[in-house]
C-alpha positions in Angstrom: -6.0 -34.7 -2.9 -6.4 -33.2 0.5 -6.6 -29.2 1.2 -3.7 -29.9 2.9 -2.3 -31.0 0.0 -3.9 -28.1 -2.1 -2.2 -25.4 0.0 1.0 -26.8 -1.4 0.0 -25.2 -4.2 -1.0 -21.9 -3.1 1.7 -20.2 -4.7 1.2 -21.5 -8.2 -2.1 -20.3 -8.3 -1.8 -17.0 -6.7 0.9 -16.1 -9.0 -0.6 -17.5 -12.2 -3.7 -15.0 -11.1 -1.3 -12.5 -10.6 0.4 -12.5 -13.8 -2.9 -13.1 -16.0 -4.4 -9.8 -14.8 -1.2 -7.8 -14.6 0.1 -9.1 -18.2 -3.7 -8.0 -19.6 -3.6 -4.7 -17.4 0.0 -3.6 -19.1 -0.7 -5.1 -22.9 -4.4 -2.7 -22.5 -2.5 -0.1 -21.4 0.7 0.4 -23.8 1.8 -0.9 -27.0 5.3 -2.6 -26.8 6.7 -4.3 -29.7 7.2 -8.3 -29.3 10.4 -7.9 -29.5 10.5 -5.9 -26.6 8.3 -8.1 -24.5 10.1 -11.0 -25.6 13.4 -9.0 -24.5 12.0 -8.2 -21.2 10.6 -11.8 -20.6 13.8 -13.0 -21.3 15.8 -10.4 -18.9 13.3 -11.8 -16.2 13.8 -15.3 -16.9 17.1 -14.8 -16.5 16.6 -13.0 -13.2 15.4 -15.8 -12.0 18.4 -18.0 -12.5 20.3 -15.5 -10.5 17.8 -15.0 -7.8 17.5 -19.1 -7.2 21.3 -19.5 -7.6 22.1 -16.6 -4.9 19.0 -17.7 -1.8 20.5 -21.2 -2.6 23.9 -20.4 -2.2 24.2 -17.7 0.2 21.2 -17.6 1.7 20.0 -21.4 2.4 23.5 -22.7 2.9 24.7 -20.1 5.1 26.8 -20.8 8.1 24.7 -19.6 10.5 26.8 -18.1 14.2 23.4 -18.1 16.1 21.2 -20.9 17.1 18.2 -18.8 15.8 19.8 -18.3 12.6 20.7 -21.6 12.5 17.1 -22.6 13.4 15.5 -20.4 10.7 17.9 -21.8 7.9 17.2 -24.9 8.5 13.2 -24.7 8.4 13.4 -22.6 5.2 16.0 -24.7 3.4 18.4 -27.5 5.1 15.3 -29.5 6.4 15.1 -30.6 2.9 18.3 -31.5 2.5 18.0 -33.9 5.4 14.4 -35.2 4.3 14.5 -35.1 0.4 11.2 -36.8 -0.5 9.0 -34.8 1.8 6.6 -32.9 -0.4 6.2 -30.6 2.8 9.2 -29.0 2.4 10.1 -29.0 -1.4 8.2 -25.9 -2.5 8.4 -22.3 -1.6 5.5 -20.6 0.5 3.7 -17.1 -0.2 5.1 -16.2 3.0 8.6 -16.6 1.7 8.3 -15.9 -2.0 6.1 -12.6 -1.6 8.8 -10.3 -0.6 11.1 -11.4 -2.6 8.9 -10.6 -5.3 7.9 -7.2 -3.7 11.8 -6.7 -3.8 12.2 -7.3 -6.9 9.4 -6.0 -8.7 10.5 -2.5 -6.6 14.1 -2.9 -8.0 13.3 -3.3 -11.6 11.2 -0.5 -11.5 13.9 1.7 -9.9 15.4 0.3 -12.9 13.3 0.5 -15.9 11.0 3.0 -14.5 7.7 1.7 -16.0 5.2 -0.9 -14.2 4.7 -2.6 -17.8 8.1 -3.4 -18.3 8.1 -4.7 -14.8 5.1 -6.7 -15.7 6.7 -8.4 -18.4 9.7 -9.2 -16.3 7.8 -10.6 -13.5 5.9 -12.8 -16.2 9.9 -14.2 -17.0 10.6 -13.9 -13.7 7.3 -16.4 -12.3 7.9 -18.1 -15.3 11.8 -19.8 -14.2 10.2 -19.9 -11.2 7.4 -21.9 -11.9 10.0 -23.9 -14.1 12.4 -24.4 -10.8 9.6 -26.2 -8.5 8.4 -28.0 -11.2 12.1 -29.9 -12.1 12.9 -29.7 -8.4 9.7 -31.8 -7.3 10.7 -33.7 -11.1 13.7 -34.3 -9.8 13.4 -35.9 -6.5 10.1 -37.7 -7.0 10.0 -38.4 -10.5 12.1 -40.7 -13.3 13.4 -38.5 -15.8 12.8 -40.0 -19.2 14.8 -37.3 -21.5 19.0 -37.0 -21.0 18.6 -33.4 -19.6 15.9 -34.1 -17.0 18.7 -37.1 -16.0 21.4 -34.8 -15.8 20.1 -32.0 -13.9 18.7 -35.5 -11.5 22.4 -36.6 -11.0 23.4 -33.0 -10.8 21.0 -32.2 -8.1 21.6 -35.3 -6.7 25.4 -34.3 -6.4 24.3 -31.7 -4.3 22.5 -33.3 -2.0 24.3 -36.3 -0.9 28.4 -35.2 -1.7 28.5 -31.6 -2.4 26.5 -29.3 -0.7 28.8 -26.6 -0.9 28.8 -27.1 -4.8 25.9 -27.3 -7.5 23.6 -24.8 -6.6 22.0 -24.0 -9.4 18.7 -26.5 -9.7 17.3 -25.7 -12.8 20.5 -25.0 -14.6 24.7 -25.6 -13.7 25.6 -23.1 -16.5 24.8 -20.2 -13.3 27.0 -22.7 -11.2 30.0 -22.5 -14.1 29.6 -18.7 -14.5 30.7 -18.2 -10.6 33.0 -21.5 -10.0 30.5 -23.5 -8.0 30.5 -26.1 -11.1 32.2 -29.3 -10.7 31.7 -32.1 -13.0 32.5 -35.0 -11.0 33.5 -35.2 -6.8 36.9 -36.3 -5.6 37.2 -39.0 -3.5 38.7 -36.2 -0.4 35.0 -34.3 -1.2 33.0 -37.5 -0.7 35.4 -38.9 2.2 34.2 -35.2 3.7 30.8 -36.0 3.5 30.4 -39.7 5.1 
């Protein structure tokens, strides 16, 4: 592997640092019940889904009025859609996934008020994140061998080549049911549409 190649990768590692020495900082420094951590791991988990369903939807597939816009959408997001087995442009970069997790980790703090519960969130959080990039590079580069890795394919799939405007929900459709974006199969005026 090249460092090329290893810079892909930056993320995984600077996160998995990340959460090792935050998740040992905030279990040293307060006693939470595993329930509670579980609870919390869970919520951020769950974040996640709602964070990668909303920069997919209305962030990456956004019709862009400006050609800079435009520009910027489609280096972040719709170049993949038109080059689906690059490796170059499957995963997210620190420079993109930082303030997100800046943002976030300053909103659930607003929230919860305590830097160890935000740890634990940002451990759920990293966690269906790590989760997404690994099914989305399973997905377009690897053969799924269990009935849900082939589904969430096909479903992904979907996306890509008939539906665009549908499916946006990578590592899960049941986000994609809960706000109408869910559709089972395409109709043949949706796939007329997209050829």
């Amino acid at each position: 592997m090249s460092v090329r190649d290893w810079k892909k990768f930056t993320p995984f590692y600077f996160y998995t640092i990340v959460c090792i020495l935050a998740g040992v900082a905030a279990a040293k420094s307060e006693t939470r019940s595993t329930a509670e951590i579980i609870v919390l791991l869970l919520g951020g988990l769950i974040s996640w889904a709602m964070i990668e369903y909303c920069l997919h939807r209305f962030i990456f597939h956004y019709k862009a009025t400006t050609e800079r816009t435009r520009a910027i959408i489609y280096k972040v997001h719709l170049i993949h859609h038109d080059y689906p087995k690059s490796v170059d442009d499957l995963f997210a970069s620190l420079r993109m996934s930082i303030p997100i997790s800046a943002f976030y980790c300053l909103l659930a703090w607003s929230v919860v008020g305590s830097w160890q519960a935000v740890v634990y969130l940002f451990i759920g959080l990293i966690a269906g994140y790590f989760t997404y990039e690994w099914l989305h590079y399973h997905v377009h580069h690897g053969t799924p061998r269990f009935r849900v890795t082939r589904y969430l394919k096909k479903y992904h799939m979907l996306h890509h080549h008939q539906t665009p405007e549908l499916r946006f929900g990578v590592t899960s459709p049941l986000i994609d049911l809960l706000f109408g974006t869910y559709r089972l199969k395409t109709t043949k005026t949706q796939r007329a549409q997209r050829f």
